[in-house]
N, C-alpha and C positions, 0 to 999 in steps of 0.2 A: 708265339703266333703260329696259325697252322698256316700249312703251304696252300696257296694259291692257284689256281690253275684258269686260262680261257679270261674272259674281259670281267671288268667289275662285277662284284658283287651288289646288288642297290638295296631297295626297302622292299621290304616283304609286298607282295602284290593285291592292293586293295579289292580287288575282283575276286579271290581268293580265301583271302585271312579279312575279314569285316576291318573297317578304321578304329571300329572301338574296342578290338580285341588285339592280341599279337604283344610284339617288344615294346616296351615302356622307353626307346631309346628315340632321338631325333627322326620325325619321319617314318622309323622304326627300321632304320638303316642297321648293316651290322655292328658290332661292337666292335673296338679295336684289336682285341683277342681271337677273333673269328676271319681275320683277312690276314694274307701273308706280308702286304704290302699297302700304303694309300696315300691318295694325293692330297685331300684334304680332312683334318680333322674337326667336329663339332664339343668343343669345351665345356663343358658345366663349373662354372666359380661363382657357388654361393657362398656369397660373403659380403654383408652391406652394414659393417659398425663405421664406415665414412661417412653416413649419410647422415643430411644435414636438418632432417624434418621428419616425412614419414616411414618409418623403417620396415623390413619388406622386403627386398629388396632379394635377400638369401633364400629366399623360395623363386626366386624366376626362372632358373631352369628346370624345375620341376614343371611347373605352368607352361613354360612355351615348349617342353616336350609334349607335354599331353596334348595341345594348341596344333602341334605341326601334324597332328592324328585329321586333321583338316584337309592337310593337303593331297592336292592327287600330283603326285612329284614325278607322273611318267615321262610330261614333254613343257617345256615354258615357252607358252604360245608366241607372248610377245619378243621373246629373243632368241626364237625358232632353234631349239637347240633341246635334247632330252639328258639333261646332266648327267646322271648317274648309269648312261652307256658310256658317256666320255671319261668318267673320273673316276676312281674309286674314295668314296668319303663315307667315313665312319664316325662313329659316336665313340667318343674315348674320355667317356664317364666325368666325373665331376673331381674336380681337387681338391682332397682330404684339407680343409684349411680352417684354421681356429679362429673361432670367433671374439676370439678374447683379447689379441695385439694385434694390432695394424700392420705392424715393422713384420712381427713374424708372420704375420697370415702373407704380406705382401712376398718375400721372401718364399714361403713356399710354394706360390702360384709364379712365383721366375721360375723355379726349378722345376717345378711339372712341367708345364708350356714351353721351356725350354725343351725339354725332351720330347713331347709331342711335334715340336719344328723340326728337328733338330731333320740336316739333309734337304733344307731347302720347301718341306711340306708347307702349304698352308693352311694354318687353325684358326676358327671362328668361336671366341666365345661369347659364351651366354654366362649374363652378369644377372645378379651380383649387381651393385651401384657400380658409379663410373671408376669409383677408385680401384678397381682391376685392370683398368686401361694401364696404368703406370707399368703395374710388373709384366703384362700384353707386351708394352712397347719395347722394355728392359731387355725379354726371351728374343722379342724380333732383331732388337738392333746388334744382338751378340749373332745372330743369323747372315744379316743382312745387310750388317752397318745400321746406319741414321735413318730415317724413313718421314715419307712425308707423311702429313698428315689431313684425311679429308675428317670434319667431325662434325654431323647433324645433333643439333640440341639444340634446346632454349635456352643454354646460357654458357658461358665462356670458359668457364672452368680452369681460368687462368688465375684466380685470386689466390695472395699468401698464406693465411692462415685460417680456422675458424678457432675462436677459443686456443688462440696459441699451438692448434695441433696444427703441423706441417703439410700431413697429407690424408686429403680428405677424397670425398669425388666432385666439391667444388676446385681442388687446387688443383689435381694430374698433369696438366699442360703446360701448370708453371712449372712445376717439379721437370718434366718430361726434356724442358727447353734448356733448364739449367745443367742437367743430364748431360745434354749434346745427343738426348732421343732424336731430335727432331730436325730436318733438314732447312736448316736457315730460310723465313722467305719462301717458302714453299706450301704452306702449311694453310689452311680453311676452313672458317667454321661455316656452319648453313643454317640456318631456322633462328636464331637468335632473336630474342624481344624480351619484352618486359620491362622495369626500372631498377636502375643497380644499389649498390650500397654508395657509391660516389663518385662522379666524373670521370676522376683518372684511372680508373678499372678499364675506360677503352684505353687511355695513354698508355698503360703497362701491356695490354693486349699486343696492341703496333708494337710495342718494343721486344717483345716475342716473334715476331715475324708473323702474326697471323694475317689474314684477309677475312672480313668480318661478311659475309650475305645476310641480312637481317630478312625477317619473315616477311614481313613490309617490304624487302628490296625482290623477293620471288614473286609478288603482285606486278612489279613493274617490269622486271628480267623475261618473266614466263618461265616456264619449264628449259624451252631448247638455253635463252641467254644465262640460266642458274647452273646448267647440265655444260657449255661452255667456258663458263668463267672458272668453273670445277676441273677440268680438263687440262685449259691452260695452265690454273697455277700449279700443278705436278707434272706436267709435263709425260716424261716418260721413264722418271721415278719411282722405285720401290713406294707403293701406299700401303699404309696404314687405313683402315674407313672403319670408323667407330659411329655408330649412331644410339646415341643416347634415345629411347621413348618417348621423353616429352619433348623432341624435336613436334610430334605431333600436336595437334588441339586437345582440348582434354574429352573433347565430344567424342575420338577417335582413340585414347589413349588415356581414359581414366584411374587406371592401376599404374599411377606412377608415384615415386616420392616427394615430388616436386614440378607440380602440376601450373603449369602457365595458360593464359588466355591467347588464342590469337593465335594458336600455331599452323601448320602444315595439317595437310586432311591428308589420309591415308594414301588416297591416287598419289597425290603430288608426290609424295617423295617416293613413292615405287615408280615415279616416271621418270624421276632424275636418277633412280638407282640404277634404271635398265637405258638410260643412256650414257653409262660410265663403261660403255663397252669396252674402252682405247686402254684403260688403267692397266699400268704393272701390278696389281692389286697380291700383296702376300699375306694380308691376315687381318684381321679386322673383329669387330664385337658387335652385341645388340645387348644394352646395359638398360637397369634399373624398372625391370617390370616387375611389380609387386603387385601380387595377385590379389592380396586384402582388398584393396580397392577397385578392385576390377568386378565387373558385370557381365554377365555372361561370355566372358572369355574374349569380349572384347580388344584388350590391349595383347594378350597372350598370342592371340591369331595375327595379329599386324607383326606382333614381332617377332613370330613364325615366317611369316610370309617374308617376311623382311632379308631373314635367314636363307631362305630357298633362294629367294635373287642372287645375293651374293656369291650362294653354291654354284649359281648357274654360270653369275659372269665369271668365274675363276673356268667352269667348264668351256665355256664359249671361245675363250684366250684358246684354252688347248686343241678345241678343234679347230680355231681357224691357224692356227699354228700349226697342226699336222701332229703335235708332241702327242 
């Protein structure tokens, strides 16, 4: 790394260098190589032979870099704070991971993201299906201990097996639980719908310790009661916050692998995101946007945007902290 000197370094300046020109990196923020020092890192892990339908999935971080070429990342109006004066966060490329074993791909996305944490930093990746949350949680909890977990998706990701295989990006949470990833009781899913493979898939849920918000239950909660009950069950807890893509509708989020009816609109969930101001929040993901199905950049831009929140409330923590 070269030395550092004076306050963050941020993303190249869109007034300046055009948005469709410049680094090919998040936002086009520095690279990891290029800073002495940083608070949080952006992950690229393509890797989607978990997935259970349409596969895809291993181009997402290509797409939602090109996608965050959208945003103007000087100041985030609604949580009054301009991140990348407070933080320094970089882009620290994508992990070398084969596509060919699960065990091994999963395996060497602990060890990279282990050393991207490593000191207490927090990393956001960019998936890849959900089944990278597993080795995510594995790198945090050697960090951090056990971690709660907040998890927007349309579906629970808590099931056994598919086809006898253990771990997929429908199982991570079972896996994650039986681990001793996950902080007892503490834990949350949010957007959830659809119909399952069979009743007791919620019985085993509860026996996980989760708390279920189904999409149907943000109709009746609202934003502030969905943004509260998210709150309370972590407390003030190391988080985890994984959001899966088709947490959304698929009018909002058609580039996914496993497209449901009925979900979240875009607003909604950037409204519960920027009211997670309170979270201990250390690391989190934005999983399973496959671009093949995507339409004009649709799902890539939400899950860009999506990205930038998170940057922001990790920034927000440290300025109202004074750190």
């Amino acid at each position: 790394m070269t030395e550092q000197r004076g306050g963050p370094i941020g993303p190249v300046n869109g007034t300046t260098v055009p948005r469709f020109a410049g680094a090919h990196t998040f936002a086009r923020l520095p690279e990891i190589a290029q800073v002495g020092d940083y608070d949080v890192a952006v992950l690229g892990v393509p890797f989607d032979a978990g997935t259970s339908y349409r596969p895809g999935a291993r181009f997402g971080p290509m797409a939602v870099r090109q996608a965050s070429r959208h945003l103007r990342p000087g100041h985030h109006v609604e949580l009054g704070v301009s991140p990348f004066e407070e933080i320094q966060v970089v882009d620290a490329g994508d992990v070398p991971v084969t596509p060919f074993s699960i065990d091994e791909a999963l395996a060497q996305i602990t060890g990279h993201a282990g050393e991207v944490v490593a000191g207490g930093r927090a990393t956001l990746a960019i998936g890849g299906d959900h089944t990278i949350a597993l080795p995510m949680l594995r790198a945090m909890a050697r960090e951090h201990g056990p971690v709660a977990l907040v998890h927007f998706d349309a579906h629970l990701d808590t099931w056994d097996t598919y086809f006898n295989a253990p771990t997929t990006h429908g199982t991570v949470f079972r896996r994650a639980f039986e681990e001793g990833l996950l902080i007892e009781d503490h834990s949350i899913h949010v957007g959830i719908r659809g119909p399952l493979y069979q009743r007791g898939d919620l019985d085993d849920d509860k026996r996980f310790g989760f708390r279920t918000i189904r999409a149907d239950d943000v109709d009746v909660l609202g934003i502030p009661g969905t943004t509260q009950a998210i709150v309370e069950r972590v407390d003030s807890l190391p988080v985890y916050l994984s959001v899966d893509i088709d947490v959304l509708d698929p009018a909002f989020a058609p580039g996914t692998g496993t497209p449901e009816a009925g979900g979240l609109s875009s607003r909604e969930l950037l409204r519960v995101l920027r009211g997670l101001t309170g979270l201990n929040l250390v690391g989190g993901d934005v999983v399973e946007v496959a671009p093949a199905y995507d339409h004009g950049e649709i799902t890539s831009i939400a899950a860009a945007t999506v990205l930038f929140d998170l940057i922001t409330l990790l920034a927000r923590a440290k300025h109202r902290s004074g750190g």
